[in-house]
PQR file with spaces between the fields and no chain letter, atoms N, CA, C, O and H, PARSE charges and radii, in Angstrom:
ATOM       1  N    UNK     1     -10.713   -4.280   25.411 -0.4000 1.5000
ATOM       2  CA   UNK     1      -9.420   -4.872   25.666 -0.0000 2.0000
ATOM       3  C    UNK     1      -8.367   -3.772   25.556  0.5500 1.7000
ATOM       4  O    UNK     1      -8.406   -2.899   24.688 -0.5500 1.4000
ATOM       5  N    UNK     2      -7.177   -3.898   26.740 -0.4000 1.5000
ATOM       6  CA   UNK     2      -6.251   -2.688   26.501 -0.0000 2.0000
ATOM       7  C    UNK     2      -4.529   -3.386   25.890  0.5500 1.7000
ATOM       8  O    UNK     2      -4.022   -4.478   26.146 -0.5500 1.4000
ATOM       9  H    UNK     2      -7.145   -4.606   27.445  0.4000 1.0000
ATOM      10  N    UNK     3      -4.258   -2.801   25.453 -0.4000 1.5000
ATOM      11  CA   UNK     3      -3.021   -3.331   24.697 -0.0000 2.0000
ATOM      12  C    UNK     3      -1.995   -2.314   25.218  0.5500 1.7000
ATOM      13  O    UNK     3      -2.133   -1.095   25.314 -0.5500 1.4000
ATOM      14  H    UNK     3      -4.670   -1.913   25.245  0.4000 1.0000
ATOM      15  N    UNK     4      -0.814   -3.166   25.570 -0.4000 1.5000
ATOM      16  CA   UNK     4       0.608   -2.319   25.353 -0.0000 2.0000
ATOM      17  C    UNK     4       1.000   -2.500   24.296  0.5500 1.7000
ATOM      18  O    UNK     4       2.230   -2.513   24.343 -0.5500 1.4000
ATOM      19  H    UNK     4      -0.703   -4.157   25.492  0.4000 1.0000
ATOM      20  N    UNK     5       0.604   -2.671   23.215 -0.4000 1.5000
ATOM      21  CA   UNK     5       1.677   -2.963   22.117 -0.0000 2.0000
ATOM      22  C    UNK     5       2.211   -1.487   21.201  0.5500 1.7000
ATOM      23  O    UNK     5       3.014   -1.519   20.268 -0.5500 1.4000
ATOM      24  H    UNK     5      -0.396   -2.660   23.176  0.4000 1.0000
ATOM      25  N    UNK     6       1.607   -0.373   21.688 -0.4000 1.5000
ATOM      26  CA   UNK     6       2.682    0.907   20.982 -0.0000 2.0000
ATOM      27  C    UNK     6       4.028    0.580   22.252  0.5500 1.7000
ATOM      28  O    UNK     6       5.164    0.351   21.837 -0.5500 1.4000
ATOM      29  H    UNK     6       0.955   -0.347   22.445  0.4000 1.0000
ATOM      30  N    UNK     7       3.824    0.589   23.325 -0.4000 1.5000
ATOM      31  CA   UNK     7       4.779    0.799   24.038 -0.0000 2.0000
ATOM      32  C    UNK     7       5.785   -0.243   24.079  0.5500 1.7000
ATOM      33  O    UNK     7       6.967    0.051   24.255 -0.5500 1.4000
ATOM      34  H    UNK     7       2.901    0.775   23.662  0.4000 1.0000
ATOM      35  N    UNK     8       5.281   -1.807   23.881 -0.4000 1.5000
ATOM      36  CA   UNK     8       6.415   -2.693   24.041 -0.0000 2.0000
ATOM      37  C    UNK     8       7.219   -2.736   22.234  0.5500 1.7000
ATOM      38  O    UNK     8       8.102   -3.559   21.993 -0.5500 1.4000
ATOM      39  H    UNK     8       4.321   -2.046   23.737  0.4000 1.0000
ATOM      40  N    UNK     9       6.737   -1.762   21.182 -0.4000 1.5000
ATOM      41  CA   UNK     9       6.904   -2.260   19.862 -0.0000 2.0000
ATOM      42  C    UNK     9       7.948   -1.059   20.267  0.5500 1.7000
ATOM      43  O    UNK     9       9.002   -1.520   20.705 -0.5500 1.4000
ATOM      44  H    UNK     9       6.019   -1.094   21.377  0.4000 1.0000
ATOM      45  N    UNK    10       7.913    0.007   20.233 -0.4000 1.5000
ATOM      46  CA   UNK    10       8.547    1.415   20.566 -0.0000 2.0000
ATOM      47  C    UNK    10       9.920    0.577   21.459  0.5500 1.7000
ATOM      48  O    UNK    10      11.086    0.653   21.073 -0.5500 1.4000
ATOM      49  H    UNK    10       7.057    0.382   19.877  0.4000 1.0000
ATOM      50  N    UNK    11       9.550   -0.078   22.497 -0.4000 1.5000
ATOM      51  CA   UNK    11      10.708   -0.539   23.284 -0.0000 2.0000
ATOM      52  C    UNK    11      11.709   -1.149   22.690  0.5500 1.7000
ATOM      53  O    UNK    11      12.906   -1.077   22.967 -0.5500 1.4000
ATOM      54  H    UNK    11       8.603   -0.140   22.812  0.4000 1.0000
ATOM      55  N    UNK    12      10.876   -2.108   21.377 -0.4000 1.5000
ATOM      56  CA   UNK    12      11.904   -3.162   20.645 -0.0000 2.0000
ATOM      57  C    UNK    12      12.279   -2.526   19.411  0.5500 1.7000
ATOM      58  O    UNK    12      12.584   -3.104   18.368 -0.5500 1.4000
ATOM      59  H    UNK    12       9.904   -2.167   21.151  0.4000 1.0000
ATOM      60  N    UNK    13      12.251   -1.794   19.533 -0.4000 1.5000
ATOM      61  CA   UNK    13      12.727   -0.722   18.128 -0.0000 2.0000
ATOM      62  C    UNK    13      12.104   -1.028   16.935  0.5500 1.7000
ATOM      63  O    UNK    13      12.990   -1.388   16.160 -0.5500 1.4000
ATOM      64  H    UNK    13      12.004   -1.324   20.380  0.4000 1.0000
ATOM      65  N    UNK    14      10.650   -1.078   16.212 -0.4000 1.5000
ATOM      66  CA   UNK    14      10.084   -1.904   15.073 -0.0000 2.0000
ATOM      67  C    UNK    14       8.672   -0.681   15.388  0.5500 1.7000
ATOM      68  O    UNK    14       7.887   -0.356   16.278 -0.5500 1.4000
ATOM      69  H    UNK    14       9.930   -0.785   16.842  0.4000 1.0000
ATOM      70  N    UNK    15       9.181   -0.218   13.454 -0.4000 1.5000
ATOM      71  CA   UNK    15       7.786    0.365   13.463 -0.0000 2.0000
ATOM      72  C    UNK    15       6.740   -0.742   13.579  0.5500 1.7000
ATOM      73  O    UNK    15       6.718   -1.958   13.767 -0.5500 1.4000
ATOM      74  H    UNK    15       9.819   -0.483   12.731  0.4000 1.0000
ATOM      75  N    UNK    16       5.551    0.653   13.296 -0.4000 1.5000
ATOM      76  CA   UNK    16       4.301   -0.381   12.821 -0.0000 2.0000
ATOM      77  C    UNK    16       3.882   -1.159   11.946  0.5500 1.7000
ATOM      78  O    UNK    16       2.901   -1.901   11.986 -0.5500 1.4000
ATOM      79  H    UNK    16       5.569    1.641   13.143  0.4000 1.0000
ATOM      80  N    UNK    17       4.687   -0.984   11.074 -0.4000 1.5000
ATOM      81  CA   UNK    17       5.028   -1.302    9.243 -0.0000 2.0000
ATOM      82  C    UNK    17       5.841   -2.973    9.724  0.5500 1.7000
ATOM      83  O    UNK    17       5.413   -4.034    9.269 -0.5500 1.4000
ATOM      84  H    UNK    17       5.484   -0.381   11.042  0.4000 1.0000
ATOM      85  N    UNK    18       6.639   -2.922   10.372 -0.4000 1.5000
ATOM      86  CA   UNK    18       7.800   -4.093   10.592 -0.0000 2.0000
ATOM      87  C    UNK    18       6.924   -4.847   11.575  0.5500 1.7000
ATOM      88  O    UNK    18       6.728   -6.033   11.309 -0.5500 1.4000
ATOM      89  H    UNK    18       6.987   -2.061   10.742  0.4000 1.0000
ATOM      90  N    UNK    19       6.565   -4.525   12.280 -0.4000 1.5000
ATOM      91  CA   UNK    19       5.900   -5.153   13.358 -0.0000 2.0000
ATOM      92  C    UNK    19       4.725   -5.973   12.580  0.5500 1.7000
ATOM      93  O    UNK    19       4.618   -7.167   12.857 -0.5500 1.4000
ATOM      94  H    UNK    19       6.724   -3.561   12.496  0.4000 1.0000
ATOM      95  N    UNK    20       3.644   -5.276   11.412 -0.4000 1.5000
ATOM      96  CA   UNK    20       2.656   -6.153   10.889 -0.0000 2.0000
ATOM      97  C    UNK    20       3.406   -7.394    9.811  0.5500 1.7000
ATOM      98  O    UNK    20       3.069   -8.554    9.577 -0.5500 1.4000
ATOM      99  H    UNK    20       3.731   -4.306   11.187  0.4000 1.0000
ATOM     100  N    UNK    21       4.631   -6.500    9.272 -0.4000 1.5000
ATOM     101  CA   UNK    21       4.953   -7.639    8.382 -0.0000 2.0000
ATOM     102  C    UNK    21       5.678   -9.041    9.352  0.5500 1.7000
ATOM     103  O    UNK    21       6.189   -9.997    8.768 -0.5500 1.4000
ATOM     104  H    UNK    21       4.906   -5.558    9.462  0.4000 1.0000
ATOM     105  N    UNK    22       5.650   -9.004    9.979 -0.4000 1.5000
ATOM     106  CA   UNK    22       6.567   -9.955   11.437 -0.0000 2.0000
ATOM     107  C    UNK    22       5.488  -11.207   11.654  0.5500 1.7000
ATOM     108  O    UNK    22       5.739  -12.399   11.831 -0.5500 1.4000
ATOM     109  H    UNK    22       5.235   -8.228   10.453  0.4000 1.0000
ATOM     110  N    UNK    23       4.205  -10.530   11.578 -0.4000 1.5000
ATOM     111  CA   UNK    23       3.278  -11.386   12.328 -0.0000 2.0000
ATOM     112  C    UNK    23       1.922  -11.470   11.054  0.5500 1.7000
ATOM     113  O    UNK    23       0.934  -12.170   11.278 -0.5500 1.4000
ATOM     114  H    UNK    23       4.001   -9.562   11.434  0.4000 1.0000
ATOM     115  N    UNK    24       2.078  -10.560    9.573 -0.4000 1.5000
ATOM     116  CA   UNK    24       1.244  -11.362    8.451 -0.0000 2.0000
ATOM     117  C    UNK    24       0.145  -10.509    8.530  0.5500 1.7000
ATOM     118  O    UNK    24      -0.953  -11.012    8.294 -0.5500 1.4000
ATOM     119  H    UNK    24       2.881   -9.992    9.390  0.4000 1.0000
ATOM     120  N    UNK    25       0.217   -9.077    8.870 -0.4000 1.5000
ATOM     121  CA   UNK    25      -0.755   -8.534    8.825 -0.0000 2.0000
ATOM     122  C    UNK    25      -0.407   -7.324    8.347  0.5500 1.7000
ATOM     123  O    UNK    25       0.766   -6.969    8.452 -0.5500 1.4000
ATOM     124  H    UNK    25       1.109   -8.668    9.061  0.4000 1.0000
ATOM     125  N    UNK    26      -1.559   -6.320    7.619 -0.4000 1.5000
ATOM     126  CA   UNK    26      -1.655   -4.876    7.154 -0.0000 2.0000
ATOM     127  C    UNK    26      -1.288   -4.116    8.845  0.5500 1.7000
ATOM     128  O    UNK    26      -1.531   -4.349   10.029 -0.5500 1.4000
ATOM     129  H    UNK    26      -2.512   -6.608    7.534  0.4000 1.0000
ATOM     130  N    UNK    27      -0.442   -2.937    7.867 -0.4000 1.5000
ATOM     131  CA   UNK    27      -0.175   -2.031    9.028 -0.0000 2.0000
ATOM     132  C    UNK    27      -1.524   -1.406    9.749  0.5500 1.7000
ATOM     133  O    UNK    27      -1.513   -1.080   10.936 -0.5500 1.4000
ATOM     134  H    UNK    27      -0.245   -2.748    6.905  0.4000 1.0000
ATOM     135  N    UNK    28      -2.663   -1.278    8.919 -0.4000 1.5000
ATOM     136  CA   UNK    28      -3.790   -0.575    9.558 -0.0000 2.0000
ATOM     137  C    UNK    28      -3.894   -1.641   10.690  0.5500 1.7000
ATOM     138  O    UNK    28      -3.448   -1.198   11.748 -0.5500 1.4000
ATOM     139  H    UNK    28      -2.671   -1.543    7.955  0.4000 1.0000
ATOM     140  N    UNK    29      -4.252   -2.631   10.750 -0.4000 1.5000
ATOM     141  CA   UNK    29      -4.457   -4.107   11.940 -0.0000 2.0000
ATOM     142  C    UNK    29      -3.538   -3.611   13.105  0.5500 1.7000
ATOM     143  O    UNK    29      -4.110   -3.755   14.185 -0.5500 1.4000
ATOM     144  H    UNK    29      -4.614   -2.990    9.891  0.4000 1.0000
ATOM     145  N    UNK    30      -2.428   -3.132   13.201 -0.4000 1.5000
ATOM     146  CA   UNK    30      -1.821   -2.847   13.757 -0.0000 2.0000
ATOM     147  C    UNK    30      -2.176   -1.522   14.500  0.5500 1.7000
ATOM     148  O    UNK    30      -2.265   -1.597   15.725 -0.5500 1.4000
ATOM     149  H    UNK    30      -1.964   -3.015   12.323  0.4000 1.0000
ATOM     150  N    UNK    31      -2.430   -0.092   13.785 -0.4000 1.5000
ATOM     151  CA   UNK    31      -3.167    0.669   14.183 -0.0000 2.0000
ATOM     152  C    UNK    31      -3.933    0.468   15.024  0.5500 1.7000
ATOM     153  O    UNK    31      -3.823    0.894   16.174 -0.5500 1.4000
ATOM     154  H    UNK    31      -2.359   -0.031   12.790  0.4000 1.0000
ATOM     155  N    UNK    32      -5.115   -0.421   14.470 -0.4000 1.5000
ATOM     156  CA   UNK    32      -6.542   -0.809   15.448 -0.0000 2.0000
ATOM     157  C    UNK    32      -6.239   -1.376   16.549  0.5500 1.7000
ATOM     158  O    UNK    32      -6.946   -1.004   17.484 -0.5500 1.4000
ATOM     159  H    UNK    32      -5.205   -0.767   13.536  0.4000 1.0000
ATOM     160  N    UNK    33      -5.176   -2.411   16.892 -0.4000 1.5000
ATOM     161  CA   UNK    33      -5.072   -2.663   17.605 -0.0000 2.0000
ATOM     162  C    UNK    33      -4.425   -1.930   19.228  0.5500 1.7000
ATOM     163  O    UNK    33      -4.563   -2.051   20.445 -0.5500 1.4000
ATOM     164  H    UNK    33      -4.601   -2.714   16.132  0.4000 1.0000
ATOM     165  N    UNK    34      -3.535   -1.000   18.026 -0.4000 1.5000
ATOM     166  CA   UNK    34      -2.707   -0.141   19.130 -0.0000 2.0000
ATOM     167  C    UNK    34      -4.008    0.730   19.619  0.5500 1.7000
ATOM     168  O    UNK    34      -4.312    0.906   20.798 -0.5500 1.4000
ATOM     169  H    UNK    34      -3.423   -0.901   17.037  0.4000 1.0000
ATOM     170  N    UNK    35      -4.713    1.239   18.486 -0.4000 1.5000
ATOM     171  CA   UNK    35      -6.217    2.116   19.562 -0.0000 2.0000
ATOM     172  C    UNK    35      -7.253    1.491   20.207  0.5500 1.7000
ATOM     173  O    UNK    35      -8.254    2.047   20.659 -0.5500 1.4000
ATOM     174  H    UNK    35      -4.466    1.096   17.527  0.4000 1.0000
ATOM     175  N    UNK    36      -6.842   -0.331   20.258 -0.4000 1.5000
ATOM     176  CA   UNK    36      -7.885   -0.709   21.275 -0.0000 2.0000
ATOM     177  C    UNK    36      -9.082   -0.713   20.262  0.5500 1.7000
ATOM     178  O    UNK    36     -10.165   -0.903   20.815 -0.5500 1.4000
ATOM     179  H    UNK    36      -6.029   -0.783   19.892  0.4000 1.0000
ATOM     180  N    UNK    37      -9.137   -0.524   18.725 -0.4000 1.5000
ATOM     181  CA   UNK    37     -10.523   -0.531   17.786 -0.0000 2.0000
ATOM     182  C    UNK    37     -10.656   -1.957   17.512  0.5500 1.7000
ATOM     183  O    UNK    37     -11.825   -2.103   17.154 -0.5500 1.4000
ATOM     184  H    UNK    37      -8.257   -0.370   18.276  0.4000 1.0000
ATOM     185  N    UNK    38     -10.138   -2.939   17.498 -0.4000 1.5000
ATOM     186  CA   UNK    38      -9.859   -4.317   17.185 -0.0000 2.0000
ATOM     187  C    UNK    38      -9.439   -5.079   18.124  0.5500 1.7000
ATOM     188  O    UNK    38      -8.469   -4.756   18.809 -0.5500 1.4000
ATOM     189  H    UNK    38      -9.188   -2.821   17.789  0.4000 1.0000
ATOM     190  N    UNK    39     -10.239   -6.437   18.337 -0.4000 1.5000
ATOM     191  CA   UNK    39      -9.842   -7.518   18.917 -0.0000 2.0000
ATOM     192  C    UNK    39      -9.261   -8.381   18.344  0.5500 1.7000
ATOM     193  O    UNK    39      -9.850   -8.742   17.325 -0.5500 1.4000
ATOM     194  H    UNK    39     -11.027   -6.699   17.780  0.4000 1.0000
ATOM     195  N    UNK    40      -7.946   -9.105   18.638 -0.4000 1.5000
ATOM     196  CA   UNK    40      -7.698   -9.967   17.237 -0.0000 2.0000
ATOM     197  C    UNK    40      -8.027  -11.435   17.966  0.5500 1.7000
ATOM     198  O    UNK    40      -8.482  -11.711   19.076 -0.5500 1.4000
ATOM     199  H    UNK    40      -7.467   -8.812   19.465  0.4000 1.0000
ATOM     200  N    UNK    41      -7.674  -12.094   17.051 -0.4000 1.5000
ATOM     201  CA   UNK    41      -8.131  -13.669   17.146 -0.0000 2.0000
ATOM     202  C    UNK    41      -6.576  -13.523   18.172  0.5500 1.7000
ATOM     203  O    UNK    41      -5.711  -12.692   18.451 -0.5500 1.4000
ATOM     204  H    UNK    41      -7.305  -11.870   16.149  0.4000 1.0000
ATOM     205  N    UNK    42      -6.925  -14.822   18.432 -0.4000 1.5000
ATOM     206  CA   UNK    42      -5.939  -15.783   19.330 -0.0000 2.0000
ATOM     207  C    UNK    42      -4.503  -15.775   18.869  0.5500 1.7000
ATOM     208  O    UNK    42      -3.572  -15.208   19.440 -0.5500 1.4000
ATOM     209  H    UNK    42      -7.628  -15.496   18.205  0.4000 1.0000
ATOM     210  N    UNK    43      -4.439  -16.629   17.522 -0.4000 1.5000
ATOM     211  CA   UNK    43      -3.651  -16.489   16.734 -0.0000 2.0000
ATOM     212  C    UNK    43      -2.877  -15.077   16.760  0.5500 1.7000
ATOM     213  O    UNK    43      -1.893  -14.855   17.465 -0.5500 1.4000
ATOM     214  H    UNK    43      -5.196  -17.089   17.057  0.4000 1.0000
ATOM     215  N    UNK    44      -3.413  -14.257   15.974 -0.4000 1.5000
ATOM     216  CA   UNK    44      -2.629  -12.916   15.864 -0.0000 2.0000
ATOM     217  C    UNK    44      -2.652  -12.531   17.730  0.5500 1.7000
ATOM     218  O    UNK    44      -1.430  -12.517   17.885 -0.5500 1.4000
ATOM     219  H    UNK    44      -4.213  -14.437   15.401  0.4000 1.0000
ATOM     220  N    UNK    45      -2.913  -12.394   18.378 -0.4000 1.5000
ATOM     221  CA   UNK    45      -2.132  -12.239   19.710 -0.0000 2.0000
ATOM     222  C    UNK    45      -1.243  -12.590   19.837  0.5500 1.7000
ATOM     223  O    UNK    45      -0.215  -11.912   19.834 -0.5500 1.4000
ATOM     224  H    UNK    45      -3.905  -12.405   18.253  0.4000 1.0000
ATOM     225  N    UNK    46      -1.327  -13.889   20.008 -0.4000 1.5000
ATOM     226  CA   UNK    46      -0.068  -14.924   20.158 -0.0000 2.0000
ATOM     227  C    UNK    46       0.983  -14.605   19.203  0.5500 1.7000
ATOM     228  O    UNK    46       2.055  -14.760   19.787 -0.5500 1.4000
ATOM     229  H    UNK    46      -2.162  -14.440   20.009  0.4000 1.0000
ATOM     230  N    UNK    47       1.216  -14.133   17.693 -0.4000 1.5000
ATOM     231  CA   UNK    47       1.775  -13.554   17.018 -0.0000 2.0000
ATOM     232  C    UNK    47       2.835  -12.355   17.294  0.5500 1.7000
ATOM     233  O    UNK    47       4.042  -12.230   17.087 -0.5500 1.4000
ATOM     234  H    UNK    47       0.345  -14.007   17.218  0.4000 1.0000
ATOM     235  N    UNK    48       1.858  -11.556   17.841 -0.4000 1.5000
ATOM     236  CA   UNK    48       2.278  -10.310   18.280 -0.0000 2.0000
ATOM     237  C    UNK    48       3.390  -10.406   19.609  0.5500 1.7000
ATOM     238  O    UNK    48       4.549   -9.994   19.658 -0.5500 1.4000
ATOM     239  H    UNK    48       0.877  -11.657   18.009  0.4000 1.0000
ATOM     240  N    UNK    49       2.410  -11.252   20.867 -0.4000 1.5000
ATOM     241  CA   UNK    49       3.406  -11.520   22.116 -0.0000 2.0000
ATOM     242  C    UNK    49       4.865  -11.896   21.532  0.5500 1.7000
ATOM     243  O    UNK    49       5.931  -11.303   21.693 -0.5500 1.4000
ATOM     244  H    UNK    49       1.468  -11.587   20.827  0.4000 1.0000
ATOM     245  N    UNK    50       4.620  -12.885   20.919 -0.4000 1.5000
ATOM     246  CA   UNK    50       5.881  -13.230   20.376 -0.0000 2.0000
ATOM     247  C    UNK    50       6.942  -12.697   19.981  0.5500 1.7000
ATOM     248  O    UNK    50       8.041  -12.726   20.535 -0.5500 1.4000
ATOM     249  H    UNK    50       3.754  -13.367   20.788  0.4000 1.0000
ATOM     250  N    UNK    51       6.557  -12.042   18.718 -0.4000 1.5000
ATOM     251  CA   UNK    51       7.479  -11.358   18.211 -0.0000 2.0000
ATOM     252  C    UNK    51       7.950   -9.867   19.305  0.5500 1.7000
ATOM     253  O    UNK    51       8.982   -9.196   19.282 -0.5500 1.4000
ATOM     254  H    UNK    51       5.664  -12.018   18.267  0.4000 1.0000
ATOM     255  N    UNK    52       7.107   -9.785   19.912 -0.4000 1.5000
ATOM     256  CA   UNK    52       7.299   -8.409   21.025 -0.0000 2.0000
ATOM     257  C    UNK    52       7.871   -9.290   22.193  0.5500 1.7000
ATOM     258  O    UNK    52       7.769   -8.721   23.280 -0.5500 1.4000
ATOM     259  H    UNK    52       6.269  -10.330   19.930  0.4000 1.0000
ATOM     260  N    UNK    53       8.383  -10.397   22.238 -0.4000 1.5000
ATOM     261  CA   UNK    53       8.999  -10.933   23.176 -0.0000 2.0000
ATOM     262  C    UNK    53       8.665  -10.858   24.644  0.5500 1.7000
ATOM     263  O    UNK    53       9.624  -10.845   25.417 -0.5500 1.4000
ATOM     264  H    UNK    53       8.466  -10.860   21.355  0.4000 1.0000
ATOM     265  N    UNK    54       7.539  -10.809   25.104 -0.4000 1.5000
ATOM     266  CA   UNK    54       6.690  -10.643   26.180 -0.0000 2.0000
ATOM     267  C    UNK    54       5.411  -11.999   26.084  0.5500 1.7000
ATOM     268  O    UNK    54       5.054  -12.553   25.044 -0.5500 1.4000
ATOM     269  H    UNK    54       6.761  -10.819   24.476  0.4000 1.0000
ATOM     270  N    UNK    55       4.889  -12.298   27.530 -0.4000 1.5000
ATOM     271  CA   UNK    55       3.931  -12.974   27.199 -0.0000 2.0000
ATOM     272  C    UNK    55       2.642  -12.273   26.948  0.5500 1.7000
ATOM     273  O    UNK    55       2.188  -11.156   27.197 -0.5500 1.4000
ATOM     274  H    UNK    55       5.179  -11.848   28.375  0.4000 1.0000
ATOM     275  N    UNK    56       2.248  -13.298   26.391 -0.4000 1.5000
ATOM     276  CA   UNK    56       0.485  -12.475   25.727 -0.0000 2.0000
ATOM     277  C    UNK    56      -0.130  -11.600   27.060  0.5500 1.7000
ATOM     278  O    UNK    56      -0.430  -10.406   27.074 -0.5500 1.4000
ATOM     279  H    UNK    56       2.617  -14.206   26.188  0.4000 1.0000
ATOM     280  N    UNK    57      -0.212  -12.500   28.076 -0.4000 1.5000
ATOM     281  CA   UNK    57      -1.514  -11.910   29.334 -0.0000 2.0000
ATOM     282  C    UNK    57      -0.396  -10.421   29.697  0.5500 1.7000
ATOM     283  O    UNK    57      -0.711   -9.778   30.699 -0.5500 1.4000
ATOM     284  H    UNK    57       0.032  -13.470   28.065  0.4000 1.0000
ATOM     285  N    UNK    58       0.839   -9.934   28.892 -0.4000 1.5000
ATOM     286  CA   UNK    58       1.586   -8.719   29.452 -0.0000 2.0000
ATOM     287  C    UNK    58       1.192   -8.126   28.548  0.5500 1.7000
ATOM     288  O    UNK    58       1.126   -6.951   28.909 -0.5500 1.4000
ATOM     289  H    UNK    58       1.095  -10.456   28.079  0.4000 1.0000
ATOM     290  N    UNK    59       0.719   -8.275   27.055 -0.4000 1.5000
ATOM     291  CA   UNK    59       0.593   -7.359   25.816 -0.0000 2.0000
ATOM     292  C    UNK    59      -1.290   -6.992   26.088  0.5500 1.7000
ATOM     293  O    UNK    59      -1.840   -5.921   26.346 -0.5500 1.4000
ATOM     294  H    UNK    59       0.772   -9.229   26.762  0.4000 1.0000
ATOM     295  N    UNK    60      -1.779   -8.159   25.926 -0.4000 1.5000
ATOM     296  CA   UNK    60      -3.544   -7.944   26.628 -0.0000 2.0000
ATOM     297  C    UNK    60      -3.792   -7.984   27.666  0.5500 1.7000
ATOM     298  O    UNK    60      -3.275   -8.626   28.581 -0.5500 1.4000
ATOM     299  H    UNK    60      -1.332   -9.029   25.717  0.4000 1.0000
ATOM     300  N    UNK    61      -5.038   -6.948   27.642 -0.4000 1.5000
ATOM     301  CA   UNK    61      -5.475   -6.916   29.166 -0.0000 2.0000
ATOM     302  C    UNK    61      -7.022   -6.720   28.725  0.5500 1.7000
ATOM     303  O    UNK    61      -7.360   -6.076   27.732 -0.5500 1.4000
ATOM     304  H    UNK    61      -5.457   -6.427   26.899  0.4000 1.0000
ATOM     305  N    UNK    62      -7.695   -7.215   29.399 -0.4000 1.5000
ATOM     306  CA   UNK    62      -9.254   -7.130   29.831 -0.0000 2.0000
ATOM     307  C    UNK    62      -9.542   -6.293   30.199  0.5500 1.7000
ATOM     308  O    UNK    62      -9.172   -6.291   31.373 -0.5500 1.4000
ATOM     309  H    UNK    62      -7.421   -7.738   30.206  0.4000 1.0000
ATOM     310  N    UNK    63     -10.390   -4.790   29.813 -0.4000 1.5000
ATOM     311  CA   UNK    63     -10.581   -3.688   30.874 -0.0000 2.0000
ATOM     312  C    UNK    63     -11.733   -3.931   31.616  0.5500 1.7000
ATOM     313  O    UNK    63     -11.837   -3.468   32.752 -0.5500 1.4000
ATOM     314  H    UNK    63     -10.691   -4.792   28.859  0.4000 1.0000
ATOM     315  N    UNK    64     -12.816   -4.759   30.988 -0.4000 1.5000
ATOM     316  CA   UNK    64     -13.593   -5.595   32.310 -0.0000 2.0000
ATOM     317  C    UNK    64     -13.709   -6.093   33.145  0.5500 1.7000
ATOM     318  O    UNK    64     -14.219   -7.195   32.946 -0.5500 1.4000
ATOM     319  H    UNK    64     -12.731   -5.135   30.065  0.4000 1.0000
ATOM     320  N    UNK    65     -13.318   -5.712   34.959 -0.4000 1.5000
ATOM     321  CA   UNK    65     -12.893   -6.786   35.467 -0.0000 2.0000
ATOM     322  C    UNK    65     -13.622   -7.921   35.366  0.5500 1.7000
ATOM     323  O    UNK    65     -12.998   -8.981   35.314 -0.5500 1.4000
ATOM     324  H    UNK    65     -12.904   -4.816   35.121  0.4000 1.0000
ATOM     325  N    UNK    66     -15.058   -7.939   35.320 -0.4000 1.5000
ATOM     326  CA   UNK    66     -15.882   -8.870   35.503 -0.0000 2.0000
ATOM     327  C    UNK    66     -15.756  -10.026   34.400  0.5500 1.7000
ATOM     328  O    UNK    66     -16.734  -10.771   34.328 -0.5500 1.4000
ATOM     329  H    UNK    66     -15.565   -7.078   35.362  0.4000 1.0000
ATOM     330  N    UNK    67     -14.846  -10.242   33.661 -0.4000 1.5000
ATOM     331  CA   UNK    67     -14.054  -10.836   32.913 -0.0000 2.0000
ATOM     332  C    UNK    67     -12.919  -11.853   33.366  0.5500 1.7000
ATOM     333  O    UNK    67     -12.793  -12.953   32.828 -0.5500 1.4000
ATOM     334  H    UNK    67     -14.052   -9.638   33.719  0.4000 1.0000
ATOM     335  N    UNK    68     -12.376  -11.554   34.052 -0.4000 1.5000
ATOM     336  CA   UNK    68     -11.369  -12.294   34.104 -0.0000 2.0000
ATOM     337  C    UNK    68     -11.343  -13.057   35.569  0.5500 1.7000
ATOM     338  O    UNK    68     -10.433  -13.841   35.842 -0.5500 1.4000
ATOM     339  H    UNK    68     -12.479  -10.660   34.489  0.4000 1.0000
């Protein structure tokens, strides 16, 4: 799975530190996610879109096409 979320968090001015406490998670979660090492549940997506003010299917992406 590929994530914009360094780039849309960078856009909204919120470290990585502000950004996990926003949505209830350790800054490392945040890390993993920004390197694509972690899939999160539903929930914490939806978390994240949110608070990054974008919709989810703009923050995730599938790098499989055969996926979607």
């Amino acid at each position: 799975m590929k994530t914009r979320i360094r780039e849309l968090r960078a856009k909204a001015g919120l470290t990585q530190e502000e950004l996990a406490r926003e949505v209830g998670v350790r800054r490392e979660t945040i890390v993993f996610l920004e390197q694509g090492k972690y899939n999160p549940s539903l929930k914490l997506a939806y978390k994240v879109a949110r608070v990054l003010g974008t919709p989810i299917e703009e923050v995730f992406t599938f790098e499989d096409e055969n996926l979607a």
